[in-house]
Each structure stands twice: as C-alpha cells, then as structure tokens.
Backbone as a ProteinNet text record, in pm:
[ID]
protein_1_A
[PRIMARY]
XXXXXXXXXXXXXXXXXXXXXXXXXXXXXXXXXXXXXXXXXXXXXXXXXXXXXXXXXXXXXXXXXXXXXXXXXXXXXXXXXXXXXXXXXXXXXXXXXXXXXXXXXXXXXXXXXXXXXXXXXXXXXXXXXXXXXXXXXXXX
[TERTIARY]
9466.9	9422.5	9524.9	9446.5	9606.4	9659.7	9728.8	9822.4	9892.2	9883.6	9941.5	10030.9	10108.2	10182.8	10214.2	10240.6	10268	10429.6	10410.8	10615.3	10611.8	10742.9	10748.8	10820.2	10853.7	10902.6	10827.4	10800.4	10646.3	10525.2	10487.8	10349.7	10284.6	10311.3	10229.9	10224.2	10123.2	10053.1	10095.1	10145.5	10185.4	10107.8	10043.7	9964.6	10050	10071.8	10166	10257.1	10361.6	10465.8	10536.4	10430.3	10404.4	10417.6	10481.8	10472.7	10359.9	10284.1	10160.2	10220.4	10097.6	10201.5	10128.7	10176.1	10171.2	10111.3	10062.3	10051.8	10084.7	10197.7	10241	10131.7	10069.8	10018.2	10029.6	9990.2	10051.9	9889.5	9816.3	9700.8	9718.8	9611.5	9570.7	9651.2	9777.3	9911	9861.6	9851.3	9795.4	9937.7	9931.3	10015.7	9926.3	9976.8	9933.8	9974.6	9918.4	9934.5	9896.4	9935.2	9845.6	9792.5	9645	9580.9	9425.7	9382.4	9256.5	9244.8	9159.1	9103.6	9088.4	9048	9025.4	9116.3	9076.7	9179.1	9242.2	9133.3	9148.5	9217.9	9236.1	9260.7	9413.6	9488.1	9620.4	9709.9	9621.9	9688.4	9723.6	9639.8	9697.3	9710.1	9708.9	9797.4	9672.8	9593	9522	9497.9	9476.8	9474	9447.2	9546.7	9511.6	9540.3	9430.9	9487.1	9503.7	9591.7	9669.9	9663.8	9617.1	9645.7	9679.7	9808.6	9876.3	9847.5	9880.5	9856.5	9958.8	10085.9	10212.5	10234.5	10203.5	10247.2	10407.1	10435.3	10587.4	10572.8	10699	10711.7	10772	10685.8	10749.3	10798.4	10791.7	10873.1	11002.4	11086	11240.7	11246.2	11165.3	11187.6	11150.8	10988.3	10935.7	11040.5	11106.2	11216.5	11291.3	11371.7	11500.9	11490.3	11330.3	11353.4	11434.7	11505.2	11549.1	11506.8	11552.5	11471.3	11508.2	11653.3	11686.5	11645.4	11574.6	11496.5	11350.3	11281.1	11199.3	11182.1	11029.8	10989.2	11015.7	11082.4	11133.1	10968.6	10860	10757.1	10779.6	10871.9	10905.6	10972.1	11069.8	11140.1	11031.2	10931.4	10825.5	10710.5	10665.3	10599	10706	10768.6	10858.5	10898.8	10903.7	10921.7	10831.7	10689.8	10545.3	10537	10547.5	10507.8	10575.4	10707.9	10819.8	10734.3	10753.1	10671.9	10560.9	10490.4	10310.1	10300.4	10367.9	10381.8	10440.5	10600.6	10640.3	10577.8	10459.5	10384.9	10281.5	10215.5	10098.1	10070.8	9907.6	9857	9734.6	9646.2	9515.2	9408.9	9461.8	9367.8	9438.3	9325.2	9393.7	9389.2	9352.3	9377.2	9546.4	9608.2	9715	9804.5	9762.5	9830.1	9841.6	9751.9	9728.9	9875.1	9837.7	9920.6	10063.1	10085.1	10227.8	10278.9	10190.7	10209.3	10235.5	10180.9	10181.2	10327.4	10343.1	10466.1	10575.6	10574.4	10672.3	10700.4	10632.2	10648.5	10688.5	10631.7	10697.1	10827.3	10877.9	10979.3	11108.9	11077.2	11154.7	11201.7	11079.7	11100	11024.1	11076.2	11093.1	10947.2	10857.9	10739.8	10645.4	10578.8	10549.5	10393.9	10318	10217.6	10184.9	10100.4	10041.3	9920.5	9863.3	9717	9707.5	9694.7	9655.2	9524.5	9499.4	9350	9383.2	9360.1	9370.5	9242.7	9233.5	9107.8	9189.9	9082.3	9081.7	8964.5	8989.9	8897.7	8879	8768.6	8657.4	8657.4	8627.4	8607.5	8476.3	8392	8239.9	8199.5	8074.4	7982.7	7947.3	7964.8	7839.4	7909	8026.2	8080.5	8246.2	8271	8400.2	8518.7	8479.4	8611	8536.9	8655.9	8624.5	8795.9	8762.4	8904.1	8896.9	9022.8	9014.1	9112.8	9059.4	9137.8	9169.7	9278.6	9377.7	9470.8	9485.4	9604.1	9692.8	9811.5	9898.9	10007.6	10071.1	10163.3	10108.1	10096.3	10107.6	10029.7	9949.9	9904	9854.7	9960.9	9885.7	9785.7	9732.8	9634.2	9689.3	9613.2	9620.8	9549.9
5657.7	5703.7	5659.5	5592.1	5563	5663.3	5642.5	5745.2	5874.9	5838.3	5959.2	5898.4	6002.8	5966	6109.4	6066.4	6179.3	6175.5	6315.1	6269.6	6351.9	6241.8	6256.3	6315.4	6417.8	6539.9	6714.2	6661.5	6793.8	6782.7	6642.9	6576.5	6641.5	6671.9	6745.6	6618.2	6633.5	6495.6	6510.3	6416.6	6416.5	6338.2	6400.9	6304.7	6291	6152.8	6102.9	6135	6146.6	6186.8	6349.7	6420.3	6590.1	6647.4	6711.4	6791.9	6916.2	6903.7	6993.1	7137.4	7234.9	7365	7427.1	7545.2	7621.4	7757.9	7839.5	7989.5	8088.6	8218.3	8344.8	8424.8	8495.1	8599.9	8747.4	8869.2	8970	8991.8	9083.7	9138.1	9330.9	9384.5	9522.9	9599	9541.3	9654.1	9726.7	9856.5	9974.1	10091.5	10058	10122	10197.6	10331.4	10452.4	10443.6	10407.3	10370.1	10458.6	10436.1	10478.3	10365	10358.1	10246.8	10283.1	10223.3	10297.7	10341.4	10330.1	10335.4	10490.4	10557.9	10720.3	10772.1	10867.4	10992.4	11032.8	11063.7	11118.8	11032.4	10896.7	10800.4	10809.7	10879	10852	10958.5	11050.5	11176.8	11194.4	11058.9	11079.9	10912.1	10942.2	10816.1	10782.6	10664.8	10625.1	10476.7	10469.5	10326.9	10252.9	10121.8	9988.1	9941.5	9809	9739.8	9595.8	9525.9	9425	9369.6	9192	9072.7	8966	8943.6	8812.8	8725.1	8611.8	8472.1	8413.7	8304.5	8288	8127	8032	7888.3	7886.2	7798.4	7796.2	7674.2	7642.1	7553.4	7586	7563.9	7673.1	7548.6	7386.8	7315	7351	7394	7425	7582.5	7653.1	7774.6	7751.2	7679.7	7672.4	7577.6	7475.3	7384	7476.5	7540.5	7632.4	7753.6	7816.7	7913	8090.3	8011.2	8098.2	8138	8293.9	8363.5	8329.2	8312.6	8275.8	8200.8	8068.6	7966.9	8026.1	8124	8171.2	8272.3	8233.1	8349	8470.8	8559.1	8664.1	8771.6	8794.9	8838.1	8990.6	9052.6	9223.3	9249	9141.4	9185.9	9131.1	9050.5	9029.3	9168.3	9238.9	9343.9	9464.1	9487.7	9626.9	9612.3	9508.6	9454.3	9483.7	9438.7	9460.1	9615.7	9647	9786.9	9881.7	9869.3	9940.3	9910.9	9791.3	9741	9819.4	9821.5	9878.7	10025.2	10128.3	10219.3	10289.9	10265	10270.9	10202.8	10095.8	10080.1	10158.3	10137.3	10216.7	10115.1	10045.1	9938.5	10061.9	9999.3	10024.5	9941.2	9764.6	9697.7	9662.8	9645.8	9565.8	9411	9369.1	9193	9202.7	9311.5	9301.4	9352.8	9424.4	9435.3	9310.2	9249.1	9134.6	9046.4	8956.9	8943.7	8905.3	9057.1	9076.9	9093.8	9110.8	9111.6	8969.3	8820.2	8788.6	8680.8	8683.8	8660.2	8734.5	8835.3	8902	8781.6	8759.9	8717.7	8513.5	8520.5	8410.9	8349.1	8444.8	8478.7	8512	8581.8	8670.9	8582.3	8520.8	8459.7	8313.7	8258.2	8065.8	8065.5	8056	7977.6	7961.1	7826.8	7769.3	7791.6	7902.7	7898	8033.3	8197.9	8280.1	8326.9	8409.4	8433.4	8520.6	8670.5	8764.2	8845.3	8919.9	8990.1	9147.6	9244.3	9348.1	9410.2	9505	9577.4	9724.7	9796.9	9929.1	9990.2	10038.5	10096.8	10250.3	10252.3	10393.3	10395.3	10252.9	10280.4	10275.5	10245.7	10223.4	10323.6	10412.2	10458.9	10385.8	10367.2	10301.8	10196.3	10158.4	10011.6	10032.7	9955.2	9910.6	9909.2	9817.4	9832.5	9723.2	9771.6	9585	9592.2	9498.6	9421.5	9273.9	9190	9076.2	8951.1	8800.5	8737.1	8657.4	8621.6	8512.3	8400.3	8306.6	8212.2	8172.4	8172.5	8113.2	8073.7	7948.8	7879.4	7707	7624.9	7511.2	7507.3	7447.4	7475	7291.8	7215.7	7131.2	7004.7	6920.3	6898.7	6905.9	6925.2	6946.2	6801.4
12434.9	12305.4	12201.1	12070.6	12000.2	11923.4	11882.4	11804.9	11939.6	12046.4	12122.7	12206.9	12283	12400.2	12495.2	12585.5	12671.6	12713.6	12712.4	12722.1	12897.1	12905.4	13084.3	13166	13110.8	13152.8	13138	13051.5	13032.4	13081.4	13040.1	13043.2	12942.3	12855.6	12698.2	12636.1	12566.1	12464.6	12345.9	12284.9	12141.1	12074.8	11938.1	11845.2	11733.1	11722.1	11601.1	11563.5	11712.9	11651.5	11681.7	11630.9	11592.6	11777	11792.7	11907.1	11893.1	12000.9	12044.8	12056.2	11972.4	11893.7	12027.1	12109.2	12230	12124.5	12205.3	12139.8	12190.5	12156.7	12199	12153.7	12231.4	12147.2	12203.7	12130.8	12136.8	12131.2	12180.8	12165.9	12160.5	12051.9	12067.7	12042.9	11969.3	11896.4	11789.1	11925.4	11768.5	11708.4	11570.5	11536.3	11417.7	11402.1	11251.3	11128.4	11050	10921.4	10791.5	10677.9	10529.3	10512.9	10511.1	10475.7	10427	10278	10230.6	10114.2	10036.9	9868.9	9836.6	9942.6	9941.2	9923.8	9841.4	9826.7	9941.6	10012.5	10138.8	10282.5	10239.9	10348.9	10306.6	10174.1	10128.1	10210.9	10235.9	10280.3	10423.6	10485.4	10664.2	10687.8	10878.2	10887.7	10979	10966.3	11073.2	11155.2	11273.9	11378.2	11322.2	11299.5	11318.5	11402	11449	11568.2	11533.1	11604.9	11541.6	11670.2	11648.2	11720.4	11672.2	11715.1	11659.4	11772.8	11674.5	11760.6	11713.2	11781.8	11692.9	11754.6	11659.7	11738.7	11753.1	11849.1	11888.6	12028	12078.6	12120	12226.7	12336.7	12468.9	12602.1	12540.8	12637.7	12700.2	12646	12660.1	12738.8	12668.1	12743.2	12921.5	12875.2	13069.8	13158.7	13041.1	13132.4	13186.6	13114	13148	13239.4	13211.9	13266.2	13191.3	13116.8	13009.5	12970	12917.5	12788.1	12662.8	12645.7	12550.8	12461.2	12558.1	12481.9	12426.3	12474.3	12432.5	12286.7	12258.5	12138.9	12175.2	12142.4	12188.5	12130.5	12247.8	12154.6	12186.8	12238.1	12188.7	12096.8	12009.9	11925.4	11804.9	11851.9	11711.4	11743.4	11849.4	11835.5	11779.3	11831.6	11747.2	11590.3	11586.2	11460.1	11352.6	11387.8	11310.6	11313.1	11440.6	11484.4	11338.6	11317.3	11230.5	11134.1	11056.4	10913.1	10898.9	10972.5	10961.3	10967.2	11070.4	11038.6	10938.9	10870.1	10743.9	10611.9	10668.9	10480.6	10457.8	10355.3	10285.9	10173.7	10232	10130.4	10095.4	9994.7	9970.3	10076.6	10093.9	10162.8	10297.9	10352.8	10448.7	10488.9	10367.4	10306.5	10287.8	10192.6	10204.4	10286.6	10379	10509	10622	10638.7	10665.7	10646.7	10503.1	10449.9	10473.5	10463	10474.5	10632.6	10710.5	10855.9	10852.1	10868.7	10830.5	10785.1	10657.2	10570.9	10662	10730.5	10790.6	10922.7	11021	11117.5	11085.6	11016.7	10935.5	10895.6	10802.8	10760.5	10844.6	11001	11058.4	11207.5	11202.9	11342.2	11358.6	11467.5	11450.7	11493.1	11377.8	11455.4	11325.8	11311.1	11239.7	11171.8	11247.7	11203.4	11296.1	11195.5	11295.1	11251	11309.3	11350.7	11285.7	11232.7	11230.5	11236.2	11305.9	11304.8	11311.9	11178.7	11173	11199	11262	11285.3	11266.7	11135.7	11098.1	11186.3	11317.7	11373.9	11313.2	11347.6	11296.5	11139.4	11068	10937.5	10878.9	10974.3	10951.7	11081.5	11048.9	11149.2	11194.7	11370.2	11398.5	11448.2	11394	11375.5	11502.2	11576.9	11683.4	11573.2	11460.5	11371.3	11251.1	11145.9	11074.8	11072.8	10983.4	10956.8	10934.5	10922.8	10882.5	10995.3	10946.9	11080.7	10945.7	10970.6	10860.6	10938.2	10860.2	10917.3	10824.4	10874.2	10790.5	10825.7	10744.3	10778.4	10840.9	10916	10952.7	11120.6	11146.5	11279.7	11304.1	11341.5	11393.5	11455.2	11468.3	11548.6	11669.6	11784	11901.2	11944.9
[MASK]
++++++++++++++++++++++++++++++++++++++++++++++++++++++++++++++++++++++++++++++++++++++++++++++++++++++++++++++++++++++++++++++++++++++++++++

C-alpha cells in the first residue's frame, strides 16, 4: 500500500510517517455530581456516567512490559472522578467539555473520547447525554 510501512519490531502500520494512535479506555465511571437547569437539580448531587476513550501510544509500554511506559489510566480515572464530583455545571455540553480539556491538559495523549450519560433524566429513557471528541485522532 503506498504511503505505509510496517515497522519490524511491532509490526504496526504506519501511514505517512504518523504512528497508528492505540486506544485506553476507561468505561461506566459513575461519579455524583451538581448538574441541571432546575431549581431542584441545584440542590442535590446526581449519577453521571462517564466513558472515556484516550489515544496514546502503547508500542513501548507492550515492548517493556513496564508500567512506567504506560498511560497511567487510574491516575486519569481518580483524576476525572475528583473534577466531576467537586463541579457544578448547568449542562452537560459543558461538563463534557471540560472533562475533556482536563484529560488533555493533564495527561500524554493526543486525542479523547468523551461520552457523558446523565442517567434517569428522561422517563422512560436509560440516559441521555452527549459523545464528543477532541484533540487530534489520526488516520488509522
């Protein structure tokens, strides 16, 4: 294929250059929040559930064996976990967001996922919430 190569110690495919982005992800981190337009949603703390998706580059870690070389993904869940329980948005576009900009900001990886789900905010309904991306992801 042109524009690629395979490197021969991984055997991972590179397109143009760009090393092929891997994904950490963290699924179903529910943490209690202030989150909500209601009067009534200001006054308590209720479930969100949170799935990140976090590109990163996991050649070196699977070489080594090391953790060290790795995304450290408990110090990025306790991390969110702290943030989300100590904020209080109105939306959860801007919870999002800033989840988000946080994991960004905090820790080595170039591009993440977010999907907040405010469960029990609709009758009837599993959850809503929102899925976002941000930062750099890529071609594969």
């Amino acid at each position: 294929m042109a524009g690629t190569e395979t490197d021969e110690h991984t055997g991972r495919v590179e397109r143009s250059g760009d090393r092929a982005l891997d994904i950490i992800f963290i699924e179903a981190l529910r943490v209690d929040t202030v989150i909500g337009v209601y009067d009534w949603e200001r006054r308590i703390r209720q479930p969100v559930v949170i799935d990140l998706e976090m590109g990163t580059e996991i050649a070196r870690a699977a070489a080594s064996d090391d953790v060290a070389d790795a995304l450290d993904y408990k110090s990025v869940s306790k991390r969110v976990q702290q943030f989300v329980g100590e904020s209080s948005f109105f939306l959860v576009e801007t919870l999002a967001e800033r989840i988000a900009a946080l994991v960004l900001d905090e820790f080595p990886v170039p591009w993440v996922r977010v999907k907040l789900n405010k469960v029990g905010a609709l009758r009837g309904a599993a959850g809503v919430g929102i899925v976002i991306e941000r930062g750099r992801k890529p071609d594969d």
